[in-house]
mmCIF file as Biopython writes it, N, C-alpha, C and O atoms, coordinates in Angstrom:
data_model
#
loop_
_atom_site.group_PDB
_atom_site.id
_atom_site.type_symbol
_atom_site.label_atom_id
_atom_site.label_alt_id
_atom_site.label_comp_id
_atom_site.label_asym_id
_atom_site.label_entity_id
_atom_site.label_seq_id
_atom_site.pdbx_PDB_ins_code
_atom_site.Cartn_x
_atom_site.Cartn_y
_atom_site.Cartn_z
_atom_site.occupancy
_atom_site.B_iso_or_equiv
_atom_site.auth_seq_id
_atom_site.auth_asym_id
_atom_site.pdbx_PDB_model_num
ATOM 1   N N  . UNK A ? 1  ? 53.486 120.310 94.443  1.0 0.0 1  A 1 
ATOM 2   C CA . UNK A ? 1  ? 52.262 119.892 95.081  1.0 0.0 1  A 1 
ATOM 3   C C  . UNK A ? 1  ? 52.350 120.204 96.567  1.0 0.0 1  A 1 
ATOM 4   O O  . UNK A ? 1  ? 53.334 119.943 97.260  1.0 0.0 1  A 1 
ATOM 5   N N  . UNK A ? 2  ? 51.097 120.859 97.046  1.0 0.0 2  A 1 
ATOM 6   C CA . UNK A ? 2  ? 51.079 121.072 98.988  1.0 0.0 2  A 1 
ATOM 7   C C  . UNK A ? 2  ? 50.262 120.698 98.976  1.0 0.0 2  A 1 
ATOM 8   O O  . UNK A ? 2  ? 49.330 120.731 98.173  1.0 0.0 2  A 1 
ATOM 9   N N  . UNK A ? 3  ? 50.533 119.916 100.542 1.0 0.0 3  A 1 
ATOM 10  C CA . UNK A ? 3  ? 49.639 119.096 101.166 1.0 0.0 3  A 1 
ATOM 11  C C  . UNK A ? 3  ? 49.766 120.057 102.472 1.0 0.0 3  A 1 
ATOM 12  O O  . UNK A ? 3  ? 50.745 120.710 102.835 1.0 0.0 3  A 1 
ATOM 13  N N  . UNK A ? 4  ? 48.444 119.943 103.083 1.0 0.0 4  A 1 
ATOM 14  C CA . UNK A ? 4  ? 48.275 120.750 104.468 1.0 0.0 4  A 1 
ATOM 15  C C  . UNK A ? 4  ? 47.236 119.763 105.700 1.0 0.0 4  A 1 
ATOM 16  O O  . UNK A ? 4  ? 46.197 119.147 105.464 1.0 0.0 4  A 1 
ATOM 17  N N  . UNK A ? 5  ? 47.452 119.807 106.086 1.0 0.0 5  A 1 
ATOM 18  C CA . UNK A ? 5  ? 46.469 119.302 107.403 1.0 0.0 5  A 1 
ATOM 19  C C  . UNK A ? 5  ? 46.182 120.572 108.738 1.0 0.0 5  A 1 
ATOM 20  O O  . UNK A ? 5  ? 47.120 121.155 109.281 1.0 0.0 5  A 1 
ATOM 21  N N  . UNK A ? 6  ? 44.757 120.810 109.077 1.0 0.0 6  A 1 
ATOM 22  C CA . UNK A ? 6  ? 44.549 121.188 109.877 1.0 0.0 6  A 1 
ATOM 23  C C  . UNK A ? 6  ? 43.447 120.794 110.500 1.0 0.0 6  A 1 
ATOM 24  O O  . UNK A ? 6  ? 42.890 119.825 109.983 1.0 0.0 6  A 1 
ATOM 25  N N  . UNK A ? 7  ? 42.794 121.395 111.770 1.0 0.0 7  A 1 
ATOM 26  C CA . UNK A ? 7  ? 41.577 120.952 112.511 1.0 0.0 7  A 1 
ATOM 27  C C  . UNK A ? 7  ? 41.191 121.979 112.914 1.0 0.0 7  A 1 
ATOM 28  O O  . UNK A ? 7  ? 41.833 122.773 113.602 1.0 0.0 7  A 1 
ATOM 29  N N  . UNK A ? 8  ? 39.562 122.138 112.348 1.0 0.0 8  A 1 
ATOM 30  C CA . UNK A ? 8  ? 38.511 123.339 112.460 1.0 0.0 8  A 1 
ATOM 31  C C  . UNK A ? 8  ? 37.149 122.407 113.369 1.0 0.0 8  A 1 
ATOM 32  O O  . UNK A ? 8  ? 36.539 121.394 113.027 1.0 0.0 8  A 1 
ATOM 33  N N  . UNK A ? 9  ? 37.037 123.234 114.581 1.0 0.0 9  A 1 
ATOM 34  C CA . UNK A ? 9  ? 36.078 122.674 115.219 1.0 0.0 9  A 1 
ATOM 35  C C  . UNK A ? 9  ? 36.038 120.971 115.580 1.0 0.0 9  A 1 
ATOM 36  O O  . UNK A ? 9  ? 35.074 120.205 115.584 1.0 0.0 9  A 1 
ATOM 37  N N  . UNK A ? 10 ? 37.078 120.789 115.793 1.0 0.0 10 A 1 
ATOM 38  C CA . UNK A ? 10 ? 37.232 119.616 116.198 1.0 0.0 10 A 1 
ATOM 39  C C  . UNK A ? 10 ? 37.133 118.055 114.931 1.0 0.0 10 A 1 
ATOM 40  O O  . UNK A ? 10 ? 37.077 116.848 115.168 1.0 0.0 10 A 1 
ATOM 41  N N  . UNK A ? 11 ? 37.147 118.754 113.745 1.0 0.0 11 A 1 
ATOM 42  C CA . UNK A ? 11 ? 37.231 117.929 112.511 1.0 0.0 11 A 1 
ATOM 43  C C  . UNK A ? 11 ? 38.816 118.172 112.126 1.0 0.0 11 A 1 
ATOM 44  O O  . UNK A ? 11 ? 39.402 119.236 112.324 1.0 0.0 11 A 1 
ATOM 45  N N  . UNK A ? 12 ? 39.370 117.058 111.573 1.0 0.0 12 A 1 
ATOM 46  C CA . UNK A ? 12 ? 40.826 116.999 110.504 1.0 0.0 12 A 1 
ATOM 47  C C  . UNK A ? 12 ? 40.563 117.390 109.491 1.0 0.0 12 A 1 
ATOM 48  O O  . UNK A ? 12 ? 39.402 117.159 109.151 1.0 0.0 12 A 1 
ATOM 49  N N  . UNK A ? 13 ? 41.280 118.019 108.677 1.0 0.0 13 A 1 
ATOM 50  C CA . UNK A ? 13 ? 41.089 118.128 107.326 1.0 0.0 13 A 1 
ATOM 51  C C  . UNK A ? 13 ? 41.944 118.146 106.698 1.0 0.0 13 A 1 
ATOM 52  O O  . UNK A ? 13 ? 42.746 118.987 107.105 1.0 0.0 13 A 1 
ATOM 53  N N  . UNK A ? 14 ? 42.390 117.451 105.521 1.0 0.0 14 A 1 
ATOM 54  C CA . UNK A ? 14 ? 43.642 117.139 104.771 1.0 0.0 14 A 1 
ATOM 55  C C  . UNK A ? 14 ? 43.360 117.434 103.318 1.0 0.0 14 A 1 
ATOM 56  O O  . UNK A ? 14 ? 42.661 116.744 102.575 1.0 0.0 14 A 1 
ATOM 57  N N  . UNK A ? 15 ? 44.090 118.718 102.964 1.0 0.0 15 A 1 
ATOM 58  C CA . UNK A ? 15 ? 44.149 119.228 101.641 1.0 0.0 15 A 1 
ATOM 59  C C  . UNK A ? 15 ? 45.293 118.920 100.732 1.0 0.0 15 A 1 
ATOM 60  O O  . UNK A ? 15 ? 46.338 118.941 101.382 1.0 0.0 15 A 1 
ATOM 61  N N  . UNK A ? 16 ? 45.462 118.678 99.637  1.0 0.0 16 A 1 
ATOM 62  C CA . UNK A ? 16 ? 46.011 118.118 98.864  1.0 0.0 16 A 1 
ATOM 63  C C  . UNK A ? 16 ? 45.804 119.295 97.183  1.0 0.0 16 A 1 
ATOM 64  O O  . UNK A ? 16 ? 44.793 119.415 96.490  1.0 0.0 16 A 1 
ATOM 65  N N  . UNK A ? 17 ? 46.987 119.878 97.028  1.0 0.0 17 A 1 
ATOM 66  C CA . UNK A ? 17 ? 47.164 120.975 96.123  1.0 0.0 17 A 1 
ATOM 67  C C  . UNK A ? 17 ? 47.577 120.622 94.333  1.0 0.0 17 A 1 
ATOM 68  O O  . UNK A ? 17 ? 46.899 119.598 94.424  1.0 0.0 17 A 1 
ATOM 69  N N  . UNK A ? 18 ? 47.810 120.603 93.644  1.0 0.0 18 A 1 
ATOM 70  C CA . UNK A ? 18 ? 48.444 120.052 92.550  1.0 0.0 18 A 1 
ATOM 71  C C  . UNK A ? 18 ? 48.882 120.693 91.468  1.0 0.0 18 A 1 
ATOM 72  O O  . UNK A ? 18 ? 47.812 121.270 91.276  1.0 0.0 18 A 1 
ATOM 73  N N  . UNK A ? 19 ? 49.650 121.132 90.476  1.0 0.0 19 A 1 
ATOM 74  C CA . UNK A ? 19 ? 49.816 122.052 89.197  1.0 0.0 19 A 1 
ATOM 75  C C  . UNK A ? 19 ? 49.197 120.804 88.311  1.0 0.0 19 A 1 
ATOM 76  O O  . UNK A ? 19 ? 49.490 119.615 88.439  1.0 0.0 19 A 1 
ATOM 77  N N  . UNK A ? 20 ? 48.330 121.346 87.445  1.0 0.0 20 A 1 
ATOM 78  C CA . UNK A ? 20 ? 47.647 121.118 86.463  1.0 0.0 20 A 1 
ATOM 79  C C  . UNK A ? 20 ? 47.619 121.800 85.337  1.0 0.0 20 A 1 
ATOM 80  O O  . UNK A ? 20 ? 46.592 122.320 84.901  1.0 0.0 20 A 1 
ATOM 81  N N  . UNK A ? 21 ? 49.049 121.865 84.624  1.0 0.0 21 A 1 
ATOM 82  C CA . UNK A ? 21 ? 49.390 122.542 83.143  1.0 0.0 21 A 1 
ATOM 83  C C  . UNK A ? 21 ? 49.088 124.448 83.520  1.0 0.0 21 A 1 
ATOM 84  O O  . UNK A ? 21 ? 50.092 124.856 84.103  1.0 0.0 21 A 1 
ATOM 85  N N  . UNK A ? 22 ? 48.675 124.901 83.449  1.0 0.0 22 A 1 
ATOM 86  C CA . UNK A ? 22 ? 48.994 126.367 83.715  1.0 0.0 22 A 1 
ATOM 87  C C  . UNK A ? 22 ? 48.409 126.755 85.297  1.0 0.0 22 A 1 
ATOM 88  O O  . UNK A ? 22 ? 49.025 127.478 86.080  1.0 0.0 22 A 1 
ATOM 89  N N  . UNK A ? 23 ? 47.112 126.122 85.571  1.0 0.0 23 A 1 
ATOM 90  C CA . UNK A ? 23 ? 46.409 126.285 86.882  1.0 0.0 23 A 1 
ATOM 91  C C  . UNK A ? 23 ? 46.872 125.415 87.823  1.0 0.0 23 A 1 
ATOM 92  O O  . UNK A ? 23 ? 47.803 124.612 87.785  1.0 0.0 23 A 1 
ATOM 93  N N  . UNK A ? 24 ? 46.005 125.720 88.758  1.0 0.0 24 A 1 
ATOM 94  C CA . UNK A ? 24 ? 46.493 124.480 90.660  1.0 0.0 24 A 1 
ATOM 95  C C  . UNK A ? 24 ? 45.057 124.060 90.271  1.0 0.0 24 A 1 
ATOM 96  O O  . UNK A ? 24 ? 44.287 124.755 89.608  1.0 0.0 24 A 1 
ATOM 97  N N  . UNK A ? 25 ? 44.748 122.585 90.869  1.0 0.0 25 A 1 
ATOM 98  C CA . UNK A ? 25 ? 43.694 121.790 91.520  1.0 0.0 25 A 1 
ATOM 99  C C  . UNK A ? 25 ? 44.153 121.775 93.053  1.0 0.0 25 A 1 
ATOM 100 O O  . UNK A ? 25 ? 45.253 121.958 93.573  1.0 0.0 25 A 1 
ATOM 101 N N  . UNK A ? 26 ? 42.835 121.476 93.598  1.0 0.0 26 A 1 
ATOM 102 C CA . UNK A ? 26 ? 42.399 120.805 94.943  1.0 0.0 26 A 1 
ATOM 103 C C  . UNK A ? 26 ? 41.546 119.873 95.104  1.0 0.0 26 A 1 
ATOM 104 O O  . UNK A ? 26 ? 40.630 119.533 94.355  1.0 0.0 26 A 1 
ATOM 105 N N  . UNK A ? 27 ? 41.936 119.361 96.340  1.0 0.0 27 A 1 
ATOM 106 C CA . UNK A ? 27 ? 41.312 118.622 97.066  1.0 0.0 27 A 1 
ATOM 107 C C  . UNK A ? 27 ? 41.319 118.033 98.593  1.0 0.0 27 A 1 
ATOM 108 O O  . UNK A ? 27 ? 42.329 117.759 99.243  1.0 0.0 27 A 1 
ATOM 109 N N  . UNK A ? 28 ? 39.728 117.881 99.087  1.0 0.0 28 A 1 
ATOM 110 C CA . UNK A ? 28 ? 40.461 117.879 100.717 1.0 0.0 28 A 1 
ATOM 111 C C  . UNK A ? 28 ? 39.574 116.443 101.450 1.0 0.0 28 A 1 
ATOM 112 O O  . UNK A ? 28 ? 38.763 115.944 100.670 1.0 0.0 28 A 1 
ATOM 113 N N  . UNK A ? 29 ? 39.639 115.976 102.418 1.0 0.0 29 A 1 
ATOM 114 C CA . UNK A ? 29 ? 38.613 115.191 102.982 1.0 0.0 29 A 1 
ATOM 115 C C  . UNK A ? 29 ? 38.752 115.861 104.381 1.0 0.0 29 A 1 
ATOM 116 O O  . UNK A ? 29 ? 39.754 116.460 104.770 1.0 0.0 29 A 1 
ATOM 117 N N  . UNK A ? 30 ? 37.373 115.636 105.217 1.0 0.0 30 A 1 
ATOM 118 C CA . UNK A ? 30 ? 37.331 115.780 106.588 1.0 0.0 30 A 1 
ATOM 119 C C  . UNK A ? 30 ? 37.102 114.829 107.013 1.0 0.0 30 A 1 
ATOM 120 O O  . UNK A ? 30 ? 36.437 113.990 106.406 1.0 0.0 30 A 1 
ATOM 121 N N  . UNK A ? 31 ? 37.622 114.638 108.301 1.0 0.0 31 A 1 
ATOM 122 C CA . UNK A ? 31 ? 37.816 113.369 108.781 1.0 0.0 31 A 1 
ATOM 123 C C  . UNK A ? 31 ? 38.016 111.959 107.824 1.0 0.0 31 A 1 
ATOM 124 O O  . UNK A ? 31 ? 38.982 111.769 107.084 1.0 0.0 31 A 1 
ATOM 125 N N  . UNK A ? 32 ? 37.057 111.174 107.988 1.0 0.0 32 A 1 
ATOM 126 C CA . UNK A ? 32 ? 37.312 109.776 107.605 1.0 0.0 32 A 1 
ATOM 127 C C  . UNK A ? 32 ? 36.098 109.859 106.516 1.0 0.0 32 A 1 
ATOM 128 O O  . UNK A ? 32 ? 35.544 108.792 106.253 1.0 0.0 32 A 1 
ATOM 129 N N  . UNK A ? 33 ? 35.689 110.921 105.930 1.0 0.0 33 A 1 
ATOM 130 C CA . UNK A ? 33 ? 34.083 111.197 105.076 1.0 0.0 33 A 1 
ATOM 131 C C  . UNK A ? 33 ? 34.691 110.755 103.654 1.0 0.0 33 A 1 
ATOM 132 O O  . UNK A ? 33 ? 35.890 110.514 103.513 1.0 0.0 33 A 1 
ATOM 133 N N  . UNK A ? 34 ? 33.662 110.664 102.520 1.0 0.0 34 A 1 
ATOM 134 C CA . UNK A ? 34 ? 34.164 110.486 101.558 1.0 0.0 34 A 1 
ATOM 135 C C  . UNK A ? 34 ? 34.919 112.120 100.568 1.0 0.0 34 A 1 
ATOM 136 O O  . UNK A ? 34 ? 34.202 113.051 100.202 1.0 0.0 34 A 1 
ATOM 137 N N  . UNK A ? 35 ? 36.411 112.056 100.345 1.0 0.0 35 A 1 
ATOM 138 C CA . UNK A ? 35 ? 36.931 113.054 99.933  1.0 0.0 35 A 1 
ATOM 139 C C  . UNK A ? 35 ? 35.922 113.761 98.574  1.0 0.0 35 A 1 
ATOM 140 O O  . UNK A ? 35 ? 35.119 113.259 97.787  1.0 0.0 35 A 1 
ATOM 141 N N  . UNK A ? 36 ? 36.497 115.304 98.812  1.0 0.0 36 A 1 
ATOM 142 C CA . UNK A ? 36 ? 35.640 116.080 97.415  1.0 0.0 36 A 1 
ATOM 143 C C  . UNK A ? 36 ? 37.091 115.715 96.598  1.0 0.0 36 A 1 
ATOM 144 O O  . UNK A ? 36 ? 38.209 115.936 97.063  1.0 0.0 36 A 1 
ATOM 145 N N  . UNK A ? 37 ? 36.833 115.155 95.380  1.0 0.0 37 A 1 
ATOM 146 C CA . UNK A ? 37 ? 37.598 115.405 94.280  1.0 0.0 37 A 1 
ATOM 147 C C  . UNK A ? 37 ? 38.402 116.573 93.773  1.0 0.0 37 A 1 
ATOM 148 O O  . UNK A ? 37 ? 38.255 117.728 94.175  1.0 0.0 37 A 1 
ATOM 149 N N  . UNK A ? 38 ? 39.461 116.092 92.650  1.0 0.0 38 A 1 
ATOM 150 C CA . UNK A ? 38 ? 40.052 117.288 92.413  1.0 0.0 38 A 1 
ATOM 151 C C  . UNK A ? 38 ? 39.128 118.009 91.934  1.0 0.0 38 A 1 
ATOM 152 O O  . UNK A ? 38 ? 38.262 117.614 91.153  1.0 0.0 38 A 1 
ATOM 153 N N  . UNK A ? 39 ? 39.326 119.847 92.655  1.0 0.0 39 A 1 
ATOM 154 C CA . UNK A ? 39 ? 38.881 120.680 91.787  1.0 0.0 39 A 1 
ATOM 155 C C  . UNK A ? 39 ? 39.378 121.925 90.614  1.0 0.0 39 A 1 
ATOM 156 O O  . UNK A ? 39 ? 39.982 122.876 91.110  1.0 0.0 39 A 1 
ATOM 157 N N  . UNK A ? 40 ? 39.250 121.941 89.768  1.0 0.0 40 A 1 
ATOM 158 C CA . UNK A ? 40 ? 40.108 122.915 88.878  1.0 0.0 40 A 1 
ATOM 159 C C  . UNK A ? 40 ? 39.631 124.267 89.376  1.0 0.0 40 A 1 
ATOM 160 O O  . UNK A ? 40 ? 38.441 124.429 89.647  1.0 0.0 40 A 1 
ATOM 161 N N  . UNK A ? 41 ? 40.470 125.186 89.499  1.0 0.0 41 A 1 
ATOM 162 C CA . UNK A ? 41 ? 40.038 126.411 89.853  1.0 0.0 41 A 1 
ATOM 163 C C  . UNK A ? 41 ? 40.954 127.526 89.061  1.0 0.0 41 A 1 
ATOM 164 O O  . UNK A ? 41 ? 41.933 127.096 88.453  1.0 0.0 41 A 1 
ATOM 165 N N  . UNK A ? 42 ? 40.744 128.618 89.045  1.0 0.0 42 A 1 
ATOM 166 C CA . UNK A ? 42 ? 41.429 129.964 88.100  1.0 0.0 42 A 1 
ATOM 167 C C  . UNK A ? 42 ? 42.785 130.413 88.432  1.0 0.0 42 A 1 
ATOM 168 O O  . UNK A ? 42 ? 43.517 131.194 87.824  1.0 0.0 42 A 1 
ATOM 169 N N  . UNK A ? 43 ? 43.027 129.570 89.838  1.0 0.0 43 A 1 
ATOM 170 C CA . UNK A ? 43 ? 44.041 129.941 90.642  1.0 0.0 43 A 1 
ATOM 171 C C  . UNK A ? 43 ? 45.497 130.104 90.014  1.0 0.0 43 A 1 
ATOM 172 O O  . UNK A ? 43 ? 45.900 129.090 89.444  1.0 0.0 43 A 1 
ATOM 173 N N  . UNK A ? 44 ? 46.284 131.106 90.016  1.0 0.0 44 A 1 
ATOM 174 C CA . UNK A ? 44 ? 47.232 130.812 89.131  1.0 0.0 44 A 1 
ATOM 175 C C  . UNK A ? 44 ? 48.750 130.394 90.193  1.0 0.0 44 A 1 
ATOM 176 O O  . UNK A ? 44 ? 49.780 130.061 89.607  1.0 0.0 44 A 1 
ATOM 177 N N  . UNK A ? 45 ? 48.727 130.448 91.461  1.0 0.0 45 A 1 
ATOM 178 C CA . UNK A ? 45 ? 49.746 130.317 92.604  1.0 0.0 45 A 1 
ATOM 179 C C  . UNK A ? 45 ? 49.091 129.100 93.788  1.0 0.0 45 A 1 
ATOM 180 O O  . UNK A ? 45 ? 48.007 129.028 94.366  1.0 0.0 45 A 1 
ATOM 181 N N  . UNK A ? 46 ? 50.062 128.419 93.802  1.0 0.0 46 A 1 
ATOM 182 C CA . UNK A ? 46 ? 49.892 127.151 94.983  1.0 0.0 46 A 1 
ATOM 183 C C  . UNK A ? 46 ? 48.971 127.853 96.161  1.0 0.0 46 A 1 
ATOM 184 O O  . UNK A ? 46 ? 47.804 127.606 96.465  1.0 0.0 46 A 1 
ATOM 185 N N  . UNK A ? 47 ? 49.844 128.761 96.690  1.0 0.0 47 A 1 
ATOM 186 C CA . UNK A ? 47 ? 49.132 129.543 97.999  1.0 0.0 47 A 1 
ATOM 187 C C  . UNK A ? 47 ? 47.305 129.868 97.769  1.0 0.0 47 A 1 
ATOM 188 O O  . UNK A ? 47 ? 46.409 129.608 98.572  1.0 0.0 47 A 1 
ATOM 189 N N  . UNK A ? 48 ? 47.215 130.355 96.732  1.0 0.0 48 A 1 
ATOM 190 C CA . UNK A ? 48 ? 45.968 130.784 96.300  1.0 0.0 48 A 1 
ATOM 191 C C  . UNK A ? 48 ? 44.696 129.774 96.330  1.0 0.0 48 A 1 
ATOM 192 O O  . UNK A ? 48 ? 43.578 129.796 96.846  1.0 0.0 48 A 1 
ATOM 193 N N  . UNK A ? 49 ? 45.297 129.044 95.667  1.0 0.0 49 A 1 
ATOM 194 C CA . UNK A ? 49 ? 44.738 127.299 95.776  1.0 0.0 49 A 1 
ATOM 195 C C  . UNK A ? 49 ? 44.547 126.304 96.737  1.0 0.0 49 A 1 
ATOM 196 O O  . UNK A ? 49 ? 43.907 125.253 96.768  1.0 0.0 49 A 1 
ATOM 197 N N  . UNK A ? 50 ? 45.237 126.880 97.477  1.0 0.0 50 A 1 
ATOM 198 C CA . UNK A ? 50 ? 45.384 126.307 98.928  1.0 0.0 50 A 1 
ATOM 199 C C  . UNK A ? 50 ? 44.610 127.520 99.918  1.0 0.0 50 A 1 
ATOM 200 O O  . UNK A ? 50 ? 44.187 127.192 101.026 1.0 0.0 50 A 1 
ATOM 201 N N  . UNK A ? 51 ? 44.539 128.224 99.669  1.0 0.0 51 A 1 
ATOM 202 C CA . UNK A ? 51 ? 43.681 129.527 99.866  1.0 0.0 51 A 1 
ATOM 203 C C  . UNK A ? 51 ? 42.119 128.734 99.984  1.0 0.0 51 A 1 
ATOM 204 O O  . UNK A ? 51 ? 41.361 128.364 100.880 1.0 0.0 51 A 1 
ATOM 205 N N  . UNK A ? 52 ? 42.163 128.733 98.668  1.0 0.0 52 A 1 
ATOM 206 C CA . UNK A ? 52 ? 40.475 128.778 97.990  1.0 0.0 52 A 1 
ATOM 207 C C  . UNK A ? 52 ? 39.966 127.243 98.775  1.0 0.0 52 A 1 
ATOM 208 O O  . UNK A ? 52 ? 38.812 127.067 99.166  1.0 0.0 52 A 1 
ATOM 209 N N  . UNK A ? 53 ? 41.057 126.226 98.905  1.0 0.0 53 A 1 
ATOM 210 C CA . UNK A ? 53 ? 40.678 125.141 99.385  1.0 0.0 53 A 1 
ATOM 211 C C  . UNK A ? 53 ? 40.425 124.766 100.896 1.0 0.0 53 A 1 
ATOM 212 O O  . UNK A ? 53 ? 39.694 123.798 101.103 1.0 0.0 53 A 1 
ATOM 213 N N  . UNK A ? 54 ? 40.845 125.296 101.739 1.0 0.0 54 A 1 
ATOM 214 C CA . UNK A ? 54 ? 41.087 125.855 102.935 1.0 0.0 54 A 1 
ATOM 215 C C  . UNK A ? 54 ? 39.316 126.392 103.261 1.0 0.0 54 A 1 
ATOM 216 O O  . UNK A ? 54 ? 38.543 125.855 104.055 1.0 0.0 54 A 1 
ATOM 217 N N  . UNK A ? 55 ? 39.052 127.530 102.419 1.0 0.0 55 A 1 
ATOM 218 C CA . UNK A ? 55 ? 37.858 128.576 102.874 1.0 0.0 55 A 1 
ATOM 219 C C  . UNK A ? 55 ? 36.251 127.393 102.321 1.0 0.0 55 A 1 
ATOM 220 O O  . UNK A ? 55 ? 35.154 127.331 102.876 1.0 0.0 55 A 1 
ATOM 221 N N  . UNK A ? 56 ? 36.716 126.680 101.161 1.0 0.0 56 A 1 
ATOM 222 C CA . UNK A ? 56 ? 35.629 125.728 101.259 1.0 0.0 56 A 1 
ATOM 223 C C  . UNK A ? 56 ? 35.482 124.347 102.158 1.0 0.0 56 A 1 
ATOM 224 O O  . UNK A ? 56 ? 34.546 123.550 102.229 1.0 0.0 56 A 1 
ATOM 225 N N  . UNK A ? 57 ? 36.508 124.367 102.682 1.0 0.0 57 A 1 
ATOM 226 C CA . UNK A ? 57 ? 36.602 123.217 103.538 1.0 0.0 57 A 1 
ATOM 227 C C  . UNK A ? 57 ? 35.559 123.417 105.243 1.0 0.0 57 A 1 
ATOM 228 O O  . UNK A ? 57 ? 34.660 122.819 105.833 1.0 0.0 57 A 1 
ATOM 229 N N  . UNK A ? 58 ? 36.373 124.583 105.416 1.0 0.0 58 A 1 
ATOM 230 C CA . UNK A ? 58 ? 35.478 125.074 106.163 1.0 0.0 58 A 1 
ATOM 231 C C  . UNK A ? 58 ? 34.180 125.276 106.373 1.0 0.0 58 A 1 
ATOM 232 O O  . UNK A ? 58 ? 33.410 125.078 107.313 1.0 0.0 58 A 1 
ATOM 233 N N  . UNK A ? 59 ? 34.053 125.977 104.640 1.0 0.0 59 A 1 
ATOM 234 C CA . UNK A ? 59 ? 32.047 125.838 104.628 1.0 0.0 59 A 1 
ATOM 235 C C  . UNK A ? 59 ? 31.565 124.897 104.735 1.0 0.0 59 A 1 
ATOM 236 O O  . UNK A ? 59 ? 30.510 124.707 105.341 1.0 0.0 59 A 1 
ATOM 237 N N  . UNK A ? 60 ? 32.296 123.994 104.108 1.0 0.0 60 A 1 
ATOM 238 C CA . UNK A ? 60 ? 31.607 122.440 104.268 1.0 0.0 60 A 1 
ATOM 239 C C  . UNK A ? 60 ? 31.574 121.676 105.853 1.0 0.0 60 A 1 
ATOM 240 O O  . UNK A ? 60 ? 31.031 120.586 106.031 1.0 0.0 60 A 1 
ATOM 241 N N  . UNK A ? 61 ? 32.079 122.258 106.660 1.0 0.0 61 A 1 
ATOM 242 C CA . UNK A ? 61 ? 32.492 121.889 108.243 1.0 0.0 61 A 1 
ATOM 243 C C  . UNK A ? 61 ? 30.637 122.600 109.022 1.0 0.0 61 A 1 
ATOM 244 O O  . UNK A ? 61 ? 29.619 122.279 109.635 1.0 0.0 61 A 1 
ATOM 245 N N  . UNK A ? 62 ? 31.357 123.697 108.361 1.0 0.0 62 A 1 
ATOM 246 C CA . UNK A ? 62 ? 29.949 124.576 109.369 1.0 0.0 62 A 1 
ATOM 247 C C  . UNK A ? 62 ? 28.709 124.005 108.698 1.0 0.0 62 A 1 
ATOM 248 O O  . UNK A ? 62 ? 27.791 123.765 109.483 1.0 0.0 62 A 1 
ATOM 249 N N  . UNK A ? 63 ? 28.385 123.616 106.849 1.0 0.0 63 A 1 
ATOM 250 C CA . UNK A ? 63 ? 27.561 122.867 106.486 1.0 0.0 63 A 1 
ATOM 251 C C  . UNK A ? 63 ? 27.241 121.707 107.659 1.0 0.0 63 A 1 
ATOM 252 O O  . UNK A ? 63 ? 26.440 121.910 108.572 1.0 0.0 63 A 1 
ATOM 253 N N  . UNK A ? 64 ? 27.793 120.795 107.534 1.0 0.0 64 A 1 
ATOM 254 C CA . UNK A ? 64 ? 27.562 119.765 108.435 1.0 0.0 64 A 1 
ATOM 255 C C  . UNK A ? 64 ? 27.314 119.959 109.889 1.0 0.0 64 A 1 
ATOM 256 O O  . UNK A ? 64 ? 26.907 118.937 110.443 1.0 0.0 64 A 1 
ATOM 257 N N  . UNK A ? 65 ? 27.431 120.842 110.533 1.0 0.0 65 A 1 
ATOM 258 C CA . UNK A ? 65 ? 27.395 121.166 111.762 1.0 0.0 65 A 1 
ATOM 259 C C  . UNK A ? 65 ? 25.387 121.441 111.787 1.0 0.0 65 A 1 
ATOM 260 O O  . UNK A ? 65 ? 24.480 120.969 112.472 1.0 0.0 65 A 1 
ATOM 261 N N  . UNK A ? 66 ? 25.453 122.386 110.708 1.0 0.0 66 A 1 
ATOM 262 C CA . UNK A ? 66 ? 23.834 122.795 110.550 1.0 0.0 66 A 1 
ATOM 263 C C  . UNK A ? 66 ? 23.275 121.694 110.173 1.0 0.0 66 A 1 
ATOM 264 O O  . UNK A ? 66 ? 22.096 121.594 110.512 1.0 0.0 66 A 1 
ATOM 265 N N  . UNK A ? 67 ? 23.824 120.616 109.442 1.0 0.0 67 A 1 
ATOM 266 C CA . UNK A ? 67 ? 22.666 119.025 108.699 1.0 0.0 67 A 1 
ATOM 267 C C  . UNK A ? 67 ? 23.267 118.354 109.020 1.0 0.0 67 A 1 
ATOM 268 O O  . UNK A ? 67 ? 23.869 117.816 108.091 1.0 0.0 67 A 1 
ATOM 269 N N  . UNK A ? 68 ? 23.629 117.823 110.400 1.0 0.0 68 A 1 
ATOM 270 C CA . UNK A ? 68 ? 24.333 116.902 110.541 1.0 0.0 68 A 1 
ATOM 271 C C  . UNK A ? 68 ? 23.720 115.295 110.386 1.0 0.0 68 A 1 
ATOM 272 O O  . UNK A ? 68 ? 24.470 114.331 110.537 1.0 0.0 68 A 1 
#
């Protein structure tokens, strides 16, 4: 399991990786918001998964920036 923390635009974000029988899940929260749940994804490598979780975290940053 990887766990990562970083800060995009002045938000935290704490991702949380997992093996789930052949695939990785994710999941991340920004700041103090309510976390997105695990998600199952096709991913077959930690990095990848942490990849994919990383690039939506972000969208969801710049989301909120536009509807805040």
């Amino acid at each position: 399991m990887a766990n990562a923390q970083f800060e995009h635009h002045g938000h935290q974000v704490a991702i949380n990786v997992l093996h789930t029988g052949e695939r990785w899940s994710w999941s991340y929260q920004i700041d103090d918001r309510i976390p997105v749940a695990n998600v199952e994804t096709g991913a077959r490598t930690e990095g990848t998964a942490l990849h994919e979780a990383r690039h939506e975290a972000i969208a969801a940053i710049k989301a909120l920036a536009d509807n805040p």
